[in-house]
Steps between C-alpha positions, in 0.01 A plus 500: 500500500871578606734305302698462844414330880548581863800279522660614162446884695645320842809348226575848369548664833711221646772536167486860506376669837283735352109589669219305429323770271847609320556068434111468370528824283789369326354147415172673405751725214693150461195291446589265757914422394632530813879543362368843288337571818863504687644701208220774507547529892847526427491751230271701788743463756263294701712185535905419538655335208377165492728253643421091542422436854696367717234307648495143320210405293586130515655271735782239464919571482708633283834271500858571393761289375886578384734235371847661400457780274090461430187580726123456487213602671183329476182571678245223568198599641200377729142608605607583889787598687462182703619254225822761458614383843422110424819323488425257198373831325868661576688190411270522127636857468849479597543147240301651247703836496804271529396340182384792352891550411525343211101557332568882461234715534189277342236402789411226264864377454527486835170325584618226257835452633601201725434567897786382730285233643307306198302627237462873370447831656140479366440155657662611872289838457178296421567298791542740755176675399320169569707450847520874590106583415623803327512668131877539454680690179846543394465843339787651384905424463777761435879388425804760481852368488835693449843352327725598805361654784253414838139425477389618817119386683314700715178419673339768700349350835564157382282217624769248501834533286465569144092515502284827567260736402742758368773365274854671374739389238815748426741374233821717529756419204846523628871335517508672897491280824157354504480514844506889515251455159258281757530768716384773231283311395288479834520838494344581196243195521364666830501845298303279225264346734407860665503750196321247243687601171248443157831401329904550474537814316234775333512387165391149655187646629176374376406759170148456579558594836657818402268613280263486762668713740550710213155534424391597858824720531345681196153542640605618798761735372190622243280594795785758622447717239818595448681539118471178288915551506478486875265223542718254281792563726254448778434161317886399412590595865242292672530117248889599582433482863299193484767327284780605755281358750406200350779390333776296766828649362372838603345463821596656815684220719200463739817429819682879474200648288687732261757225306333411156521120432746538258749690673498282804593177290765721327661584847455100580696432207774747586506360879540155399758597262298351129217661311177373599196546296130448638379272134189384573265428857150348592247614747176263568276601757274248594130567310627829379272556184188235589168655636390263762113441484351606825143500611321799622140484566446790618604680140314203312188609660554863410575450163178305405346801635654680245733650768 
C-alpha cells in the first residue's frame, strides 16, 4: 500500500505546481515526505523554488505597536476570518500587542501579564473564547528596538490602524530627522512586506536552509554532466543567488527594481544628511507557516481505495 494519499498528491501539487504523475512519482521515491518530495521535483526542475504561500493558513491579525524607540508585532489568531473583523476581537489584539511591550518576546510572559481591564491576558483570552464561540491563540511575539533612531510600522491592507494580516517593523538607527527616517522607513517596510526577506543579511540565513539549496543545487548541477570543477561553480553560483535573494540587505528595492537594499538606505542616509543603518526588522504574515486542516472527501474516498 502507498505510504502516501490522494490529498497528500492534491498537497504536493498545490506547494509546487508540478503534474499529478510527476507529484505521485516523487512521493512514491520519497516514501510519502512530502518536503523530500518538493526537493526531488526541484532537483528535476519540475517545481519553482519553494516559497511560503501567500495565501494564509490561519485566520486572526497580526498587530503592531511602537512606543519611542521599541516595536512589537504580535499575531493572535482565530478559526475564521469573521471573528478578525469582530470589534471586541480587535480591541483584544490591539491591548494585548500594546501590552506585549514590556513581556518581550515570550507568548507565555505575555499571557500572564496584567490586561488593561482586570485580570491577565490568559483570563481576557479565556473569556472571549467563551463569549466569542471561537478557539483563539496568541502565537508568536517579535521585539526590535534601536538606541537612537525611528521604529517605523507598516501594515499592508490594514483592517483598522495598527492590526492586519501582513505586519512590518523597520528599526533604522540614526541621529537624522526622524521624520525623513519615518519616511524611509515606509519605504522599506512596503519593500519588506512585498519581497519577504528570510533574514537581514546572508550570514543570518537559516544554515539548514542553505544546505538544502545546496544539496538540490548539487543534484541538479550533477545531472548536467559537465566537469566536477564546473558543477561546483554551478553549485556556489546558484546558494549565492538564493542568499542575495533572500537575504534583505541585498535585495533589489522592489519600487525602482535595480537599487539593492543596502544602497538605497546608504543614499537615505546621505539625503538626510546622518548615516543610517537598517539594524534589525520583522515581517509576520498572518498564518504564514501553519497548515490549516481542510476536509476533502472526495480524496478521502480515493485513498481508502488505495488511490
Amino acid at each position: 500500500m502507498a505510504a502516501f494519499t490522494a490529498a497528500d498528491v492534491k498537497a504536493l501539487r498545490e506547494k509546487t505546481g508540478a503534474g499529478m504523475m510527476d507529484a505521485k512519482k516523487a512521493l512514491e521515491g520519497s516514501n510519502g515526505d512530502i518536503e523530500a518530495a518538493v526537493d526531488a521535483l526541484r532537483a528535476k526542475g519540475l517545481a519553482t523554488a519553494q516559497k511560503k504561500s501567500s495565501r494564509t493558513a490561519a485566520e486572526g491579525l497580526v498587530g503592531l505597536a511602537v512606543e519611542g524607540t521599541k516595536g512589537v508585532a504580535v499575531e493572535v489568531n482565530s478559526e475564521t476570518d469573521f471573528v478578525a473583523k469582530n470589534d471586541r476581537f480587535q480591541d483584544f489584539v490591539r491591548k494585548v500587542t500594546q501590552t506585549a511591550l514590556n513581556t518581550g518576546d515570550d507568548v507565555e510572559a505575555l499571557k500572564n501579564a496584567d490586561y488593561p481591564e482586570g485580570g491577565s491576558v490568559s483570563d481576557k483570552l479565556t473569556d472571549n473564547v467563551a463569549t466569542i464561540g471561537e478557539n483563539q491563540q496568541i502565537r508568536r511575539i517579535k521585539t526590535v528596538s534601536v538606541k537612537n533612531g525611528a521604529i517605523v510600522p507598516y501594515m499592508h491592507n490594514a483592517v483598522a490602524p495598527d492590526l492586519g494580516k501582513i505586519g512590518v517593523l523597520v528599526a533604522l538607527e540614526s541621529e537624522g530627522d526622524t521624520a525623513k527616517l519615518e519616511e524611509l522607513g515606509k519605504k522599506l517596510g512596503m519593500h519588506i512586506a512585498a519581497a519577504f526577506p528570510q533574514a537581514l543579511t546572508a550570514e543570518g540565513l537559516d544554515a539548514d536552509v542553505i544546505e538544502r539549496e545546496r544539496a538540490i543545487a548539487r543534484e541538479k548541477a550533477a545531472e548536467s554532466g559537465k566537469p566536477e570543477n564546473v558543477q561546483e561553480k554551478m553549485v556556489e553560483g546558484a546558494v549565492g543567488k538564493y542568499a542575495k535573494e533572500n537575504a534583505l540587505l541585498s535585495q533589489v528595492y522592489v519600487i525602482d527594481n535595480k537599487t539593492p537594499i543596502a544602497q538605497v538606505v546608504e543614499q537615505a542616509g546621505k539625503d538626510i544628511g546622518a548615516k543610517v543603518e537598517l539594524v534589525d526588522y520583522v515581517r509576520f504574515q498572518l498564518g504564514e507557516g501553519i497548515e490549516k486542516e481542510e476536509s476533502d472527501f472526495a480524496a478521502e474516498v480515493a485513498a481508502t481505495r488505495g488511490a
